[in-house]
C-alpha positions as CSV (number, residue, x, y, z in Angstrom):
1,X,41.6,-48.8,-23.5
2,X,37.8,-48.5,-24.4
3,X,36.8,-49.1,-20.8
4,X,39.2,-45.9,-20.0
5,X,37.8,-43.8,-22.7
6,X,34.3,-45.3,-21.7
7,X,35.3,-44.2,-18.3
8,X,36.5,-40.6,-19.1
9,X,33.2,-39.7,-21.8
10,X,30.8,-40.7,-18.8
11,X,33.0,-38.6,-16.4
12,X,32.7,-35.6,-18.8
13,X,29.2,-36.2,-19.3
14,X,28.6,-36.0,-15.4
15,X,31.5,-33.0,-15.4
16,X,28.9,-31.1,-17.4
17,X,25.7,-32.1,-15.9
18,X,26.7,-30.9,-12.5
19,X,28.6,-27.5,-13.2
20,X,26.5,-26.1,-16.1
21,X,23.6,-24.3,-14.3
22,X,21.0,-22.2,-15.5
23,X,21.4,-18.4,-14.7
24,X,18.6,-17.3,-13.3
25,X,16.8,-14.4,-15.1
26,X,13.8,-12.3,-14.3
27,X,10.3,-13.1,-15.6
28,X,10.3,-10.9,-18.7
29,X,7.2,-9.3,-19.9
30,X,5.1,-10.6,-23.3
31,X,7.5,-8.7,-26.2
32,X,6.2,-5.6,-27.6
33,X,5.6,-5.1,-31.0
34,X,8.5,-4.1,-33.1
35,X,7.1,-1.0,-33.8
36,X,6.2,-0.2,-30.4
37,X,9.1,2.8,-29.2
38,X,11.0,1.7,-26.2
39,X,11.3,3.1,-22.8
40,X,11.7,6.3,-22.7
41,X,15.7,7.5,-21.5
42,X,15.5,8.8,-17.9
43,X,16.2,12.6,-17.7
44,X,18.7,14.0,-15.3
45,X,17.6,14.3,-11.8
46,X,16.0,18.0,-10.9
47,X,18.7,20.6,-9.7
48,X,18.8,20.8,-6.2
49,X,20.3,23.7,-3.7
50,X,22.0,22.2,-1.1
51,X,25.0,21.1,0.5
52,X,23.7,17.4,0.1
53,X,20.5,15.8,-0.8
54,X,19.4,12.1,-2.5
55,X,16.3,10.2,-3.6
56,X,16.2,6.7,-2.5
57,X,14.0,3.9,-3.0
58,X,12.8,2.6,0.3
59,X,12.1,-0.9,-0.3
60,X,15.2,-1.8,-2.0
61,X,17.2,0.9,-0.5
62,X,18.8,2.0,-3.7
63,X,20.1,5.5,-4.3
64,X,18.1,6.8,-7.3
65,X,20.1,10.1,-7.8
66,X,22.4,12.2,-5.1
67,X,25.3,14.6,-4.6
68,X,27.2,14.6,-1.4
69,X,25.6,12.3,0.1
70,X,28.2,11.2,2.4
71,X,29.7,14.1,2.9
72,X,29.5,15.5,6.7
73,X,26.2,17.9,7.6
74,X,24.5,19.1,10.5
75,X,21.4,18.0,11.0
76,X,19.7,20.0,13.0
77,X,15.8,19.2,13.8
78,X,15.9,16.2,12.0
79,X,18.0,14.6,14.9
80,X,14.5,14.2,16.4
81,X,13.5,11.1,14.2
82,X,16.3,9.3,15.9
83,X,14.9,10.5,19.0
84,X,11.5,9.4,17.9
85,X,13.0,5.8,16.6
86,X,14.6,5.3,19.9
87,X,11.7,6.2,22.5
88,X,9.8,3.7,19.9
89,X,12.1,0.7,20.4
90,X,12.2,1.6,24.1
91,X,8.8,1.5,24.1
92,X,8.6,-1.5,22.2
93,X,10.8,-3.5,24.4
94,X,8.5,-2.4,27.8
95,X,10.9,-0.2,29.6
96,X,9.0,3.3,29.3
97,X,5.2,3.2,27.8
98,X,3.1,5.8,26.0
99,X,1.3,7.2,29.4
100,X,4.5,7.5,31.6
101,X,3.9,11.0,33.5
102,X,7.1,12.7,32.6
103,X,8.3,15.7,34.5
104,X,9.8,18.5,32.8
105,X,13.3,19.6,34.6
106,X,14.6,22.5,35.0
107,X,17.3,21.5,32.2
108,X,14.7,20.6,29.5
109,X,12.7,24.0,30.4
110,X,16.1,26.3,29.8
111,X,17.7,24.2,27.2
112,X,14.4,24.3,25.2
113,X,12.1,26.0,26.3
114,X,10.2,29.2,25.6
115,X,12.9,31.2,26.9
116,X,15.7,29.4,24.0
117,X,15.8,30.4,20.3
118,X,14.7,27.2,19.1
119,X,11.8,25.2,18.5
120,X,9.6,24.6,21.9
121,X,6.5,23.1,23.3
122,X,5.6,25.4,25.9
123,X,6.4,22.8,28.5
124,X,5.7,24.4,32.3
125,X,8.7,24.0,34.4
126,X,8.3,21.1,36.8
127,X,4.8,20.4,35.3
128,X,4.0,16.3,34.3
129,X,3.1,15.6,30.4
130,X,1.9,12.2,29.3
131,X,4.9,10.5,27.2
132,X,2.5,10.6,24.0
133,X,1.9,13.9,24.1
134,X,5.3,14.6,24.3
135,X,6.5,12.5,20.9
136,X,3.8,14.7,19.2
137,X,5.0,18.4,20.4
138,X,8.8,16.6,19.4
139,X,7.2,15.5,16.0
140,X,4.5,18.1,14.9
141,X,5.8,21.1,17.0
142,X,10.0,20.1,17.2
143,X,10.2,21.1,20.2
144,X,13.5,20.8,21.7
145,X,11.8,21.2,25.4
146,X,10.0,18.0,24.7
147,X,13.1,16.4,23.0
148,X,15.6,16.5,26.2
149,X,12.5,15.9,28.4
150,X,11.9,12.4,26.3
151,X,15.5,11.4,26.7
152,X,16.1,12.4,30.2
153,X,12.8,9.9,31.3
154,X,14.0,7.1,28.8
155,X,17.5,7.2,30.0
156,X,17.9,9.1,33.0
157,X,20.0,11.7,31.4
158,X,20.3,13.7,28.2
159,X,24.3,12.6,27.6
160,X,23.0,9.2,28.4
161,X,20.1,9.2,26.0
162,X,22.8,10.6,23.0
163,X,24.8,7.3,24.1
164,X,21.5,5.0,23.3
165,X,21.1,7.3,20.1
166,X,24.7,6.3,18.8
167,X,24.3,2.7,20.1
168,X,21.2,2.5,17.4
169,X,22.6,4.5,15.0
170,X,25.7,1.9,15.1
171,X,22.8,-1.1,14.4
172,X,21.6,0.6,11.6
173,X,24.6,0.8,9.5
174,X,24.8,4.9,10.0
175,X,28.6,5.0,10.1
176,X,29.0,8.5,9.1
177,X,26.8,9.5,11.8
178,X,27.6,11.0,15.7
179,X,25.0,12.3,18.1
180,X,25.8,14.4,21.1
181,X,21.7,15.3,21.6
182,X,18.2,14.7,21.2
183,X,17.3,17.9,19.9
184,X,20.0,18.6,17.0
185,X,21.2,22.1,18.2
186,X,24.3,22.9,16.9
187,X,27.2,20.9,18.4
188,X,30.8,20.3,16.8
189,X,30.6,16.7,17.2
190,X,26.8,16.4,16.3
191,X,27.1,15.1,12.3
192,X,25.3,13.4,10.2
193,X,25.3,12.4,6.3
194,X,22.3,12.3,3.7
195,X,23.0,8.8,3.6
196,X,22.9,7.9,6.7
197,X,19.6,10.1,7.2
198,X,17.6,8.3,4.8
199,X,18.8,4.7,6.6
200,X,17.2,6.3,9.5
201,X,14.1,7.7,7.9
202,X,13.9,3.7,6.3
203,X,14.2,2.2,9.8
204,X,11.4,4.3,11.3
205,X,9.3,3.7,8.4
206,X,9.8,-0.4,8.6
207,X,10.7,-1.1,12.4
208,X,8.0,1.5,14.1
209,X,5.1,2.6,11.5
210,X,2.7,3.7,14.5
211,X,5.1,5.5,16.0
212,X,5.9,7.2,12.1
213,X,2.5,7.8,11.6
214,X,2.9,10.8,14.1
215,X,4.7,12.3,11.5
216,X,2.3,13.0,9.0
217,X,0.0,15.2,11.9
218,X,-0.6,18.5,10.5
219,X,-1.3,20.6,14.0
220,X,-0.9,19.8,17.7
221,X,-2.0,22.0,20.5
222,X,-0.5,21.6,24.4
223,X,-1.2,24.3,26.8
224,X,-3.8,25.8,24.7
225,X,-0.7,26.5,22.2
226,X,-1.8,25.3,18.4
227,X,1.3,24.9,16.5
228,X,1.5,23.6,13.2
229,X,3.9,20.9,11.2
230,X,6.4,22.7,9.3
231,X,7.1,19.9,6.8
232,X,4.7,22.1,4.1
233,X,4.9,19.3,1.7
234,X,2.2,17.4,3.7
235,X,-0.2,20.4,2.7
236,X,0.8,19.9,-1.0
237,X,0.9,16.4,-1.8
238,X,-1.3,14.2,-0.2
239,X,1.2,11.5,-0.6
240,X,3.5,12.5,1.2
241,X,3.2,11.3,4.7
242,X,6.7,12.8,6.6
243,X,9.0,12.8,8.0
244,X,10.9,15.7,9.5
245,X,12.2,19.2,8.9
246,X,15.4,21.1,10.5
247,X,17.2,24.8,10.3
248,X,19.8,26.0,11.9
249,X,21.8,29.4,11.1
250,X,24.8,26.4,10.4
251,X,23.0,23.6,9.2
252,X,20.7,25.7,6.7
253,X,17.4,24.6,5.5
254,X,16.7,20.6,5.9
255,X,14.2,18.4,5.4
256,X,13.9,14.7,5.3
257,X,10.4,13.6,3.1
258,X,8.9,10.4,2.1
259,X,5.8,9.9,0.1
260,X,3.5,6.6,-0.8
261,X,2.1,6.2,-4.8
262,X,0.7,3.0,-5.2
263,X,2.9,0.3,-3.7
264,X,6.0,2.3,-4.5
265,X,7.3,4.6,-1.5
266,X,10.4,6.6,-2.0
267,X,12.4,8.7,0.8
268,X,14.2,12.6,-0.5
269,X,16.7,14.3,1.4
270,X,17.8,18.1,1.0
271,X,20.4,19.5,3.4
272,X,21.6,23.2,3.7
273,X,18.9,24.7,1.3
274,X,18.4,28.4,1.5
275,X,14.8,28.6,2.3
276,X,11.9,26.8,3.5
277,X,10.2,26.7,0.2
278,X,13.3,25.7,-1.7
279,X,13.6,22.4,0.5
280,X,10.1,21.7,0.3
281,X,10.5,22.7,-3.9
282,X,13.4,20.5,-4.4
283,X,11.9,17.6,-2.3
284,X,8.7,17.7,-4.0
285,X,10.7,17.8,-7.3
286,X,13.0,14.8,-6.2
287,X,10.1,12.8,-5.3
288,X,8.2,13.5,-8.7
289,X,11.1,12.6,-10.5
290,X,11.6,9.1,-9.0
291,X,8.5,8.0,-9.3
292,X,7.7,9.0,-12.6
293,X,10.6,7.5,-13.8
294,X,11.5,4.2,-12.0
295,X,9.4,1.2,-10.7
296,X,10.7,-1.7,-8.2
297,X,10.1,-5.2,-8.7
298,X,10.9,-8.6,-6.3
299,X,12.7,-10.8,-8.1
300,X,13.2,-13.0,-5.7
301,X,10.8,-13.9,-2.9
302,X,12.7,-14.5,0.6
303,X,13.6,-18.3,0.9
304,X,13.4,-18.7,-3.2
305,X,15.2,-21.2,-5.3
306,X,17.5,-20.0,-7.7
307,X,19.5,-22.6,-8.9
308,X,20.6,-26.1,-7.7
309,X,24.2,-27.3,-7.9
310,X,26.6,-30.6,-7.2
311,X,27.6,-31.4,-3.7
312,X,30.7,-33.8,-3.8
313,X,30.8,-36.1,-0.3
314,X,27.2,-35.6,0.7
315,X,24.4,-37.4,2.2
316,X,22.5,-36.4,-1.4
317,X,24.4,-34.8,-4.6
318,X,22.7,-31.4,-5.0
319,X,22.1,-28.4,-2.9
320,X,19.5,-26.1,-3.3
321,X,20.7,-22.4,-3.3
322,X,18.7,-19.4,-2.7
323,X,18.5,-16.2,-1.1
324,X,17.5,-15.1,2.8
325,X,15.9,-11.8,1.8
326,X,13.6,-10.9,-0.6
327,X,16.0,-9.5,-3.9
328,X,14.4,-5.9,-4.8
329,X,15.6,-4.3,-8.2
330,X,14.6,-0.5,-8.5
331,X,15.5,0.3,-12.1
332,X,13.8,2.6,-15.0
333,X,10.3,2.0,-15.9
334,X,9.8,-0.4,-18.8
335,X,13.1,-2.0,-18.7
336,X,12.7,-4.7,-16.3
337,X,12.6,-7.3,-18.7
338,X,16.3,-6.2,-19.4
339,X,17.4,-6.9,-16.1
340,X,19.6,-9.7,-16.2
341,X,21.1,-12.2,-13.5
342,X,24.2,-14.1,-13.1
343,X,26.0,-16.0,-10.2
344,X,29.4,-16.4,-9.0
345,X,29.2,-20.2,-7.3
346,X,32.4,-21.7,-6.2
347,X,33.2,-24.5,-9.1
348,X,33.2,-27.3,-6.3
349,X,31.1,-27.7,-3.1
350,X,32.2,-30.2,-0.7
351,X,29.8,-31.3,2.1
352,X,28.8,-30.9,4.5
353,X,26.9,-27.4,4.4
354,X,25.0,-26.1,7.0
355,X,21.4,-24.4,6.6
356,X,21.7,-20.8,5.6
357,X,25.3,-20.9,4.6
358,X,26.7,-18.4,2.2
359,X,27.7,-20.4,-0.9
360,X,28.3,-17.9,-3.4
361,X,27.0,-14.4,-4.7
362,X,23.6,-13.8,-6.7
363,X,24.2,-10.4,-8.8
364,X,21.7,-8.0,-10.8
365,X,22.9,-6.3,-13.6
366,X,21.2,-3.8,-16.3
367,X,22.9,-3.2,-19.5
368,X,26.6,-2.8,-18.0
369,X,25.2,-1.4,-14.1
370,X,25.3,-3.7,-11.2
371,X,21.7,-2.6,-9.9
372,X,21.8,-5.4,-6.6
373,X,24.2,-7.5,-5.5
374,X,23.2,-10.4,-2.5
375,X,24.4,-13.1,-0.8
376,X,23.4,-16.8,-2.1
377,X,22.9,-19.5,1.0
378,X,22.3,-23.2,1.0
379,X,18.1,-23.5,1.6
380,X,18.7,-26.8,3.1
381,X,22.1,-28.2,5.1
382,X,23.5,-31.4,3.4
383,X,25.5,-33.5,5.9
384,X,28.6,-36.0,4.8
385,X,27.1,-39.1,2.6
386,X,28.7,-42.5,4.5
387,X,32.4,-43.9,4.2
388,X,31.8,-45.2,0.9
389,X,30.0,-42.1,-1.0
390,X,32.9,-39.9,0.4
391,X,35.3,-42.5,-1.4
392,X,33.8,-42.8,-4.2
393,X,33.6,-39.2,-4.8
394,X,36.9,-38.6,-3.6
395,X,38.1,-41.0,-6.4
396,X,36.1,-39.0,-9.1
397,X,37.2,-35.7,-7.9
398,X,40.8,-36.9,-8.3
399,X,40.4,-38.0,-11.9
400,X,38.4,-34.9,-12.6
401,X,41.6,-33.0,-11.5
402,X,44.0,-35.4,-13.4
């Protein structure tokens, strides 16, 4: 009888040692006095005209404030950053390169040239432009001339360039997005959403930031031609470095902004405005806002520990569990040290468990908001212990159930 209760306090005793893990919290910052005042509560975001608009962090990609933002809009010129993303990953992967002599057709000269109602580079019909020179009268100038030109060189047609444009708008999670051109002129099935915008504007920022930095030119002249930028925040606020403006009579006023303050960049979107200087207003408003308000901190580096748990029939008894990507909280200024982490770990792990396996889920929470949520992986694979570890633990997972 004693050896049986002797038995069952060491088997609680080990019960407890391998389930009850610390949850991992954020490093807090030294407390304040108590008579400091806390944080101040965040105001509403500005008011915004517009069918849709948001503000979103871009490193940890969370929505700050919006309305409509997956709702279905048009969006006009600012199509031409997923123009611009795609030429860049062409480029990238060697198939066209920034001195290609591309000839303008006769298709790129009527559909967008100085004879259209849109935007246009001046391109002469049949004449040969240098790629680069092209992305900048698409960029600075939006010229829809220089657009379909681009597209038709990259992929040998404009309805075969809008196929490429979908196939990367797919790989970038823009589900509520279709493209049926390169320039963004009207077109029933040509849709977007602010959402899916500022994924986009994220992208070019992180995958091609030479081929972004096009964005933030003020003037470009071709064919003796000076034109100027019409994004007029980059004349206002000399942190703002893009990204793109668009109007159509359907699609309204649009533009897509991002701005850089310290190590803290944030990207605005404002669809269907009712002017030129109420997008750039509201943008310039939006972007204030957020960063006078919020800051965004790692928590996590890529590859981190966060806890360690039990592994039943292993080579060794723990795993190490962690996260694959770094784990970015964007949340009010001042209250990080309120930010608070929990996990959701299955209450038995059986080996063996392969390197980068999902295990269980790491979340972020402040006061009652889930503020990130992301995946927690084995940081090391543990392969089956021998015949007799797996008995043994098979014997002590049975009493444990008993």
């Amino acid at each position: 009888m004693y050896r049986r209760l002797f038995l069952a306090a060491w088997l609680a005793a080990l019960t407890l040692t391998a389930f009850a893990q610390p949850t991992p919290q954020p490093v807090p910052s030294p407390a304040a006095p108590a008579t400091a005042p806390g944080p101040a509560p965040v105001p509403p975001p500005p008011s915004v005209t517009g069918t849709a608009w948001l503000l979103m962090d871009y490193a940890s990609g969370q929505i700050l404030a919006g309305e409509n933002i997956h709702a279905r809009v048009e969006p006009a010129s600012i199509t031409k950053v997923m123009t611009s993303y795609v030429v860049a990953a062409e480029m990238a992967a060697g198939k066209v390169g920034a001195d290609d002599q591309v000839q303008i057709s006769e298709n790129a000269w009527r559909g967008g040239g100085a004879g259209t109602d849109g935007s246009t580079s001046f391109l002469p019909l049949g004449s040969r432009v240098r790629l680069q020179d092209l992305l900048h009268g698409m960029i600075v100038q939006s010229g829809n001339d220089a657009s379909i030109a681009l597209a038709e060189h990259v992929a040998g047609s404009h309805e075969a360039f809008a196929a490429l444009m979908n196939e990367y708008a797919r790989k970038l999670g823009m589900n509520g997005t279709h493209f049926v051109n390169a320039h963004g002129l009207p077109h029933d099935d040509h849709y977007t959403t602010a959402h899916d915008i500022a994924l986009m504007a994220q992208a070019m920022i992180r995958d091609f930031p030479e081929a972004y930095a096009y964005h933030k030119v003020k003037e470009f002249t071709f064919n003796n031609i000076r034109q100027h930028n019409r994004n007029t925040l980059l004349w206002r606020d000399d942190s703002v470095d893009g990204i793109k403006t668009g109007h159509t009579s359907r699609a309204g006023y649009c533009l897509l902004s991002s701005a850089k303050r310290g190590d803290q960049r944030l990207i605005a979107v404002v669809m269907g405005s009712t002017s030129e200087k109420q997008r750039a207003d509201d943008s310039q408003a939006l972007l204030n806002w957020g960063f006078r308000f919020f800051e965004t901190h790692q928590v996590y580096a890529a590859g981190a520990q966060v806890a360690e748990y039990k592994v039943w029939k292993g080579a060794t008894d723990q795993v190490r569990l962690g996260v694959a990507q770094p784990v970015l909280a964007t949340v009010p200024r001042g209250r990080y040290e309120q930010v608070r982490a929990e996990m959701d770990v299955p209450t038995t792990l059986v080996a063996p468990i392969a390197a980068g396996q999902p295990i269980g889920t790491l979340r972020l929470r402040l006061d009652d908001r889930l503020v990130v949520e992301q995946p927690l992986v084995a940081l090391e694979a543990v392969p089956e212990g021998g015949f007799f570890r797996r008995l043994m633990d098979e014997f002590w997972m049975w009493w444990a159930s008993e």
